[in-house]
C-alpha positions as a printed Julia matrix, in Angstrom:
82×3 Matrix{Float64}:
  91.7   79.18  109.78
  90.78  75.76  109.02
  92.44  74.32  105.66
  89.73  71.55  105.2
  87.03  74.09  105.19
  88.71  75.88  101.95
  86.77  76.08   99.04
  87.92  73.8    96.75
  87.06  76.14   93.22
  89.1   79.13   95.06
  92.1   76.9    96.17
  92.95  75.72   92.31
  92.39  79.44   91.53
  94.6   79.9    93.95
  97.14  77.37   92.84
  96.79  77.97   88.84
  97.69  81.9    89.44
 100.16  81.38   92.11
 103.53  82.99   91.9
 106.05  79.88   92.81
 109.35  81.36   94.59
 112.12  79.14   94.53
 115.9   79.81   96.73
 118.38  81.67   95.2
 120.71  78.69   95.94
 118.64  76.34   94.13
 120.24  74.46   90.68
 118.03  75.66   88.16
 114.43  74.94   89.68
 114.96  71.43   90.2
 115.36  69.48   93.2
 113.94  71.84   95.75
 110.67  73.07   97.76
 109.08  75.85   96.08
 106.63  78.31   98.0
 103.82  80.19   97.0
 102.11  82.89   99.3
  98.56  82.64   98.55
  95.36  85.04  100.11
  93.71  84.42  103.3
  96.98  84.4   105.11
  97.94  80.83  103.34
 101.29  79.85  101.96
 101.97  76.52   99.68
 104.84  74.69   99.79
 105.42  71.87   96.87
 108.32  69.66   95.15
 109.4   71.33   92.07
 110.08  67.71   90.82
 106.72  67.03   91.35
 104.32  70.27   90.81
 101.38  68.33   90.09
 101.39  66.89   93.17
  99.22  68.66   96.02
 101.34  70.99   97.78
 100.93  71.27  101.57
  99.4   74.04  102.83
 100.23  76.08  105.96
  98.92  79.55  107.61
 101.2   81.83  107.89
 101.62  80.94  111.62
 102.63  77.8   111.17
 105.16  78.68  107.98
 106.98  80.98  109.92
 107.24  78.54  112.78
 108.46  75.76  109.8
 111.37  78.9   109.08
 111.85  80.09  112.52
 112.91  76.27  113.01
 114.78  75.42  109.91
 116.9   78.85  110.84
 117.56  77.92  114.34
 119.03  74.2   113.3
 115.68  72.69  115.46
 114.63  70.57  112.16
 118.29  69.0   111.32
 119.01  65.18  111.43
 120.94  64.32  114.47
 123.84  62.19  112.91
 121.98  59.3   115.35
 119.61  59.42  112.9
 121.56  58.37  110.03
């Protein structure tokens, strides 16, 4: 799928009737990513203290690589990185 080729009129649908999901851990809503699984195999992941910001889009490919990593430690900051 490419993600420039979306039609912009069906993204905001997209967007306006999405159904943000937020972690259970999370303090209220604030101060964390929020994802929304959208048609066409696309998923939208934003800052909830900054919804009107564009979110970035992924395929659902490429989220679950994003999880798959995040799970297995791979996207962590190395304390040399500090």
């Amino acid at each position: 799928m490419n993600k420039n080729a979306l039609d912009p009129a069906w993204l905001e649908a997209q967007l306006r009737n999405a159904r943000w999901l937020i972690s259970s851990r999370s303090s209220g809503g604030t101060n964390c990513v929020q994802v929304a699984f959208l048609d066409k195999g696309l998923v939208a992941l934003r800052d909830s203290k900054n919804p009107q910001n564009p979110p970035h889009l992924f395929t659902d490919a490429e989220y679950d690589a994003f999880v798959d990593g995040i799970e297995r430690g791979e996207l962590r900051r190395h304390s040399s990185e500090r």
